[in-house]
C-alpha positions as CSV (number, residue, x, y, z in Angstrom):
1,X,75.8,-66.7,45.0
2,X,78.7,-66.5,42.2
3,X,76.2,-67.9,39.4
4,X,73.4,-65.7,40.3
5,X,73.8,-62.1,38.4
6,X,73.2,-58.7,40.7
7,X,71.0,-56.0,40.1
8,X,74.0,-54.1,39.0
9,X,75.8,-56.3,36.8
10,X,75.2,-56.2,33.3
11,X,75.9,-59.8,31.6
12,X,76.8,-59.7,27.7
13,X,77.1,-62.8,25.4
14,X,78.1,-62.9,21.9
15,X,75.7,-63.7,19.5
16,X,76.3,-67.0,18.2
17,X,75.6,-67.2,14.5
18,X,73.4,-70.2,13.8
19,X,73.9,-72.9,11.2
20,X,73.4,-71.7,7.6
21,X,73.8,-67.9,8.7
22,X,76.8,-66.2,7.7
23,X,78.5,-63.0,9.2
24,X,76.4,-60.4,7.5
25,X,73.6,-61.7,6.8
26,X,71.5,-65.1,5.9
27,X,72.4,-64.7,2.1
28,X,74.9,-62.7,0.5
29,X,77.6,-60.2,2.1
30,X,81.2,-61.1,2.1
31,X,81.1,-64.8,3.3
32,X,79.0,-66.6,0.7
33,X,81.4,-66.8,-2.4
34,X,80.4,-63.7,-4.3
35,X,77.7,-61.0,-5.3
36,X,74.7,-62.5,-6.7
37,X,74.3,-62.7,-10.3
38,X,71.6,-59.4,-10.2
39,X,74.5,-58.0,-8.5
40,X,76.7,-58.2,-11.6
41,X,74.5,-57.7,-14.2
42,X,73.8,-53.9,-12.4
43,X,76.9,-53.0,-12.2
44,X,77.7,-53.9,-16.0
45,X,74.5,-52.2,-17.5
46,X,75.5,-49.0,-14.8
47,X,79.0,-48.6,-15.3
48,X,78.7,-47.7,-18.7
49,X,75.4,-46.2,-18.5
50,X,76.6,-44.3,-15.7
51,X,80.0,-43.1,-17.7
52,X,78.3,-41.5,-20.4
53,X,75.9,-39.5,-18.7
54,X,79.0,-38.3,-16.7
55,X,81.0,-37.0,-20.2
56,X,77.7,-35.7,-21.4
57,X,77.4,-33.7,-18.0
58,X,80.7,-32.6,-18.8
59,X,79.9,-31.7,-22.3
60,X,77.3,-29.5,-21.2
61,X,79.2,-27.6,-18.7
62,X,82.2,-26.9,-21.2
63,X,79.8,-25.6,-23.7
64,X,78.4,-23.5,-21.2
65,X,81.6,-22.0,-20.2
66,X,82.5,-21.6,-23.6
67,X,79.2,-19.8,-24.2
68,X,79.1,-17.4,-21.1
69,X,82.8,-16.4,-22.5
70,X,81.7,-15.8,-26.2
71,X,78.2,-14.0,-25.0
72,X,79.6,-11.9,-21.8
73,X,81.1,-9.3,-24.3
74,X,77.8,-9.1,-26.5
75,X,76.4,-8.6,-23.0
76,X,78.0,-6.1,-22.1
77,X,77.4,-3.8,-25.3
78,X,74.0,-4.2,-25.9
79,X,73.5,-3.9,-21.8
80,X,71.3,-0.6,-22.2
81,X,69.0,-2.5,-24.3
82,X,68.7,-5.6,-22.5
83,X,68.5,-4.4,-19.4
84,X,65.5,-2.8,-19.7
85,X,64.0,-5.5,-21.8
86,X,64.7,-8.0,-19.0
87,X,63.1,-5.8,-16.9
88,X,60.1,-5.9,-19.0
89,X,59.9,-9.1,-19.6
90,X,60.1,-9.9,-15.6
91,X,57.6,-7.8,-15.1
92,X,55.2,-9.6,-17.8
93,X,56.1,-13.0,-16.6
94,X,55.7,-12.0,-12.9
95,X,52.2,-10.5,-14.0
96,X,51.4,-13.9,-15.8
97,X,52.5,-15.7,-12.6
98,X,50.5,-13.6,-10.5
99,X,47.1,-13.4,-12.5
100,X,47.6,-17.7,-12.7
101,X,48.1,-17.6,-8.6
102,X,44.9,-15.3,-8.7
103,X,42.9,-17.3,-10.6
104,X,44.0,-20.7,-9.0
105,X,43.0,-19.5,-5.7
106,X,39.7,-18.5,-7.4
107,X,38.7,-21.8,-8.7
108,X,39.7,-23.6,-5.4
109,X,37.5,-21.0,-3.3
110,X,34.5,-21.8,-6.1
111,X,35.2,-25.6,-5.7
112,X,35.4,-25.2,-2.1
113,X,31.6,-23.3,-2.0
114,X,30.2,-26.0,-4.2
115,X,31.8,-28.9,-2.2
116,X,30.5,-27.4,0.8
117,X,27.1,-26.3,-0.5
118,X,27.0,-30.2,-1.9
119,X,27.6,-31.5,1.9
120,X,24.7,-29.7,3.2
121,X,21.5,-31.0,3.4
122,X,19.7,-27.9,4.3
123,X,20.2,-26.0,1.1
124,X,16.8,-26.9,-0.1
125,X,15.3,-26.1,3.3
126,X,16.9,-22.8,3.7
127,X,16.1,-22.0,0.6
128,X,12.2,-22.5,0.7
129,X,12.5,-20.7,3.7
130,X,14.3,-17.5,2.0
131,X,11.3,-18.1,-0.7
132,X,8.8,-18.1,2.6
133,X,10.7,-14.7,4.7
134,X,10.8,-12.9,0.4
135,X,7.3,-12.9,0.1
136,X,6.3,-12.1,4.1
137,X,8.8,-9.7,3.5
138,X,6.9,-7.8,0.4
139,X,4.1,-8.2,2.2
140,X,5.5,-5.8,4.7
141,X,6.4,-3.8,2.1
142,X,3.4,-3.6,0.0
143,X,1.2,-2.3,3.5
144,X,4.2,-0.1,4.7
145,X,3.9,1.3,1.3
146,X,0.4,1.8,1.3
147,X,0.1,3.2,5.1
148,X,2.9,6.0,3.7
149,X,0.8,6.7,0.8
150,X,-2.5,7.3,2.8
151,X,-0.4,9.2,5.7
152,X,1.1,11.4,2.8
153,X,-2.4,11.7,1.5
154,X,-4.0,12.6,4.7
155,X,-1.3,15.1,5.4
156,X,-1.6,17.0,1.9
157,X,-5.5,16.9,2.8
158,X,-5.3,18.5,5.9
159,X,-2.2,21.2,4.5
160,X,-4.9,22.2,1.8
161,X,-7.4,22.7,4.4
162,X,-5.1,25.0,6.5
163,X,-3.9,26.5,3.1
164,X,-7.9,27.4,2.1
165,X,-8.8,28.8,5.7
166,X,-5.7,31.0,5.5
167,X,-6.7,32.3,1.8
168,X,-10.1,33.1,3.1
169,X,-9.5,34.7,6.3
């Protein structure tokens, strides 16, 4: 009953690295003698690669510094005409921005009518029936037209007959 494990028990065993395996991993890691030739050749194109875009990023910020110090007092004379030309020229980018953003979603709606017009196979059919409901619909129009006219006709007929038996009685 000893060797049997309970329901309750939880049994752990170290995993046993098998032969050829090292500690971290099958190949490379700490155990097997050293990093791997690719290895070396990274770090000694990256190192120096690495170092020089570092000073260069440092470069860049001093002159930057140095810039905002030189610049801030120009700044802050010539603030009543910049300030108003930054607000213009905010304004005319934010327009630009604005018609580009108006005139993308144009396009997409366009391409999204053609795509969809494209998809659907009744086009032609609706179309010869818009043709068919245009013409039955001057039809209507034409004799609508023409029972006006008559009516109108009619009706001035008749108000000249009530107009002549007034004048003569």
């Amino acid at each position: 009953m000893a060797d049997r494990p309970q329901p309750h028990h939880i049994q752990v065993r170290p995993v046993q690295p098998r032969y050829g395996e090292h500690e971290y991993g099958e190949h490379g890691g700490f155990g097997d003698g050293g990093p791997s030739a690719g290895q070396v050749l990274a770090v000694i194109t990256g190192l120096p690669l690495g170092g020089t875009l570092l000073a260069l990023a440092g470069l860049t910020l001093l002159g930057t510094v140095i810039g905002a110090l030189v610049a801030t007092p120009l700044f802050i004379i010539f603030s009543p005409v910049l300030v108003p030309a930054l607000f213009v020229i905010g304004l005319a980018v934010t327009g630009f921005l604005t018609s580009g953003a108006f005139g993308l979603t144009g396009l997409s709606a366009l391409s999204w009518i053609t795509n969809y017009l494209r998809r659907t196979p009744v086009v032609p059919e609706t179309l010869d029936e818009a043709k068919r409901r245009a013409a039955e619909m001057g039809e209507y129009v034409g004799q609508k037209t023409k029972e006006v006219g008559q009516d109108i006709q009619s009706k001035s007929h008749e108000t000249k007959r009530q107009t002549g038996h007034t004048e003569s009685r």
